[in-house]
C-alpha positions, 0 to 999 in steps of 0.5 A, a space after each residue: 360345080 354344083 353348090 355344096 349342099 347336103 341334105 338332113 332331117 330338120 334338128 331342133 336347134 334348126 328353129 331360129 335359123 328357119 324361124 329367120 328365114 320365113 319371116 320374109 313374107 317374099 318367102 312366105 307368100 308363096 307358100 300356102 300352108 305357113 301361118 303369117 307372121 311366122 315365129 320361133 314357135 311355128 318352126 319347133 313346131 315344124 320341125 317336131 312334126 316334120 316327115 321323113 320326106 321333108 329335109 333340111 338344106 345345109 350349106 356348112 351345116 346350117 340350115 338354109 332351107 327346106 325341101 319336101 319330096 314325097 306324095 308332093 314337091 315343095 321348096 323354099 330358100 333362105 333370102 339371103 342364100 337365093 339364085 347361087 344354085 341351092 334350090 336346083 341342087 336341092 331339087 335334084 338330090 331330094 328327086 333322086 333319093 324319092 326315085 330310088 325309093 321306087 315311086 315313078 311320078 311326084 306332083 306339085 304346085 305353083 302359085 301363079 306369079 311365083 317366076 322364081 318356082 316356076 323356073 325352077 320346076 321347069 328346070 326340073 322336067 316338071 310339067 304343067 298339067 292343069 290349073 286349080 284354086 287354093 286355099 293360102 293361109 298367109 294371104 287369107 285368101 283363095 289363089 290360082 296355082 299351076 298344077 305339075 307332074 314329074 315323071 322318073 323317066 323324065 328325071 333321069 333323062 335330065 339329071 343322071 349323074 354326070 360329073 367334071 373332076 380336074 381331068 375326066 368326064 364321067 357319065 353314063 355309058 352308051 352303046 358307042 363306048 360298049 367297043 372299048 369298055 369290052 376290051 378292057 374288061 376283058 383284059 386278062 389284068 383287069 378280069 382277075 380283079 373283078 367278079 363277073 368278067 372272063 377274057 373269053 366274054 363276047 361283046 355281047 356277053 358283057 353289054 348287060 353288065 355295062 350298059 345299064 342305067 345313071 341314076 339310081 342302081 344299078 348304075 354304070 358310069 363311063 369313065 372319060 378321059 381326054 376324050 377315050 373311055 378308060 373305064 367304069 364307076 358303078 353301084 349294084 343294087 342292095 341293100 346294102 349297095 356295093 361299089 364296083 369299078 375298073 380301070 384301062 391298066 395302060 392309064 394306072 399310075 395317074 391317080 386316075 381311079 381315085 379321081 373317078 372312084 371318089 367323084 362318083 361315091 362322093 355324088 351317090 352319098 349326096 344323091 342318095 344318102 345310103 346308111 351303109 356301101 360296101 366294096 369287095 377287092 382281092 387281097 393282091 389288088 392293092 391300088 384298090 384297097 387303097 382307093 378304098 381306104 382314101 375313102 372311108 372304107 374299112 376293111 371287114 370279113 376276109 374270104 375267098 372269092 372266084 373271079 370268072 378271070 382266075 383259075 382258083 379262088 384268090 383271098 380277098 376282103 370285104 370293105 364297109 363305108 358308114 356315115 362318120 366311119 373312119 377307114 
């Protein structure tokens, strides 16, 4: 289970909380651009100037640390919120939303010494590239640091999205479960409630579509249970992104769909924090609509739509997720 952390842009009323943290000079000392003793001021100070690769750690909506991912990787916790798993939690949503961004590499810096960093960049897929000497404001002194680099590739073997939820395991597909996902796609059920399938499609045919990434869209993620491949979760690409899935009808029923549906839109709202997701389902597909709407999806403009599995145009609906939106 990872520890329930979101990330945000750093808010005024912020400062007290990270003013708090970052007068442990444990903190401190390994950071080499902070003033020492750092106050109140220093933090609003921060946050009024604080880039938009530069975001709050939240457990419960409070602030409880910081994260920096952009032309470099920089991280702090709160003393007291330390070794529970936050700053990997963190790492990983923050080195996402940069990947998705398009960059391909990110460095970063570690003091020699800081054990704790070191660890923690090396669970990344940081690697070492080289060694230099800075300039640390609190020690008021010139100090050795690693030099790293992690690249996207890197970061993706580590950390694509692969989840547990009560009874499924989803992660990304392989060419092994390519077998099963072709039949159920190709299911005549199954076709007609979805776009780009047709129950003629060849194996091949349908390899592009399923066997694609599990980081960032378009993204495809297998769908396990007890073992057997029972469908699909995905997002394609946006903007806006839209959310897509099937699945095996032979399992319908269990509240397997919302299970799987909810578990991957839940970890790609963490992961990279989209403004707005958008979702299509036919007017008579009702055990999607109301997946839908159990997740904050409100239905929009209605049309009509071609399924490759349908020999006419069906009615369907266009559904709309925002931050904060009601369903």
């Amino acid at each position: 289970m990872h520890p329930p952390v979101a990330l945000t842009r750093p808010w005024p009323e912020d400062a007290d909380d990270i003013a708090a943290a970052l007068a442990d000079w444990n903190v401190v000392r390994w950071l080499t651009t902070l003033p020492w003793p750092y106050g109140a001021d220093d933090a609003r100070d921060f946050v009024a100037v604080a880039g938009l690769d530069e975001h709050a750690i939240r457990q419960d909506g409070r602030l409880v640390g910081m994260v920096q991912a952009g032309r470099v990787f920089g991280i702090w916790v709160a003393p007291d919120r330390q070794g529970q798993g936050i700053g990997r939690r963190a790492g990983v949503l923050a080195l996402s939303r940069l990947f998705l961004s398009g960059a391909t590499e990110i460095n970063a810096h570690c003091l020699v010494g800081n054990d704790r960093s070191a660890r923690l960049l090396d669970w990344l897929g940081f690697r070492a590239c080289g060694r230099t000497v800075l300039q640390s404001r609190p020690l008021r002194d010139e100090v050795q640091a690693d030099l790293l680099v992690l690249d996207r590739d890197t970061f993706q073997r580590r950390h694509s999205i692969a989840l547990m939820t009560p009874r499924l395991r989803i992660d990304a597909v392989t060419p092994e479960d390519l077998p099963d996902l072709h039949r159920i796609v190709t299911l005549p059920d199954v076709a007609r409630m979805l776009l780009r399938y047709d129950p003629a499609m060849s194996l091949d045919d349908v390899q592009p579509l399923l066997l694609q990434g599990a980081l960032v869209p378009p993204l495809r993620l297998a769908v396990r249970y007890q073992g057997q491949v029972i469908g699909i979760v995905g997002l394609s690409e946006g903007p806006p992104p839209r959310l897509n899935y099937f699945l095996d009808p032979t399992h319908a029923g269990k509240g397997l769909g919302q299970e799987m549906v909810a578990a991957v839109f839940n970890e790609v709202v963490a992961r990279l924090d989209p403004s707005e997701v958008l979702a299509g389902a036919f007017v008579d597909n009702d055990a999607s609509r109301k997946i839908l709407k159990n997740l904050g999806f409100r239905r929009g403009d209605d049309l009509e739509l071609q399924s490759m599995g349908r020999e006419s145009p069906a009615p369907a609906a266009v559904y709309r997720w925002r931050p904060g939106l009601l369903g």
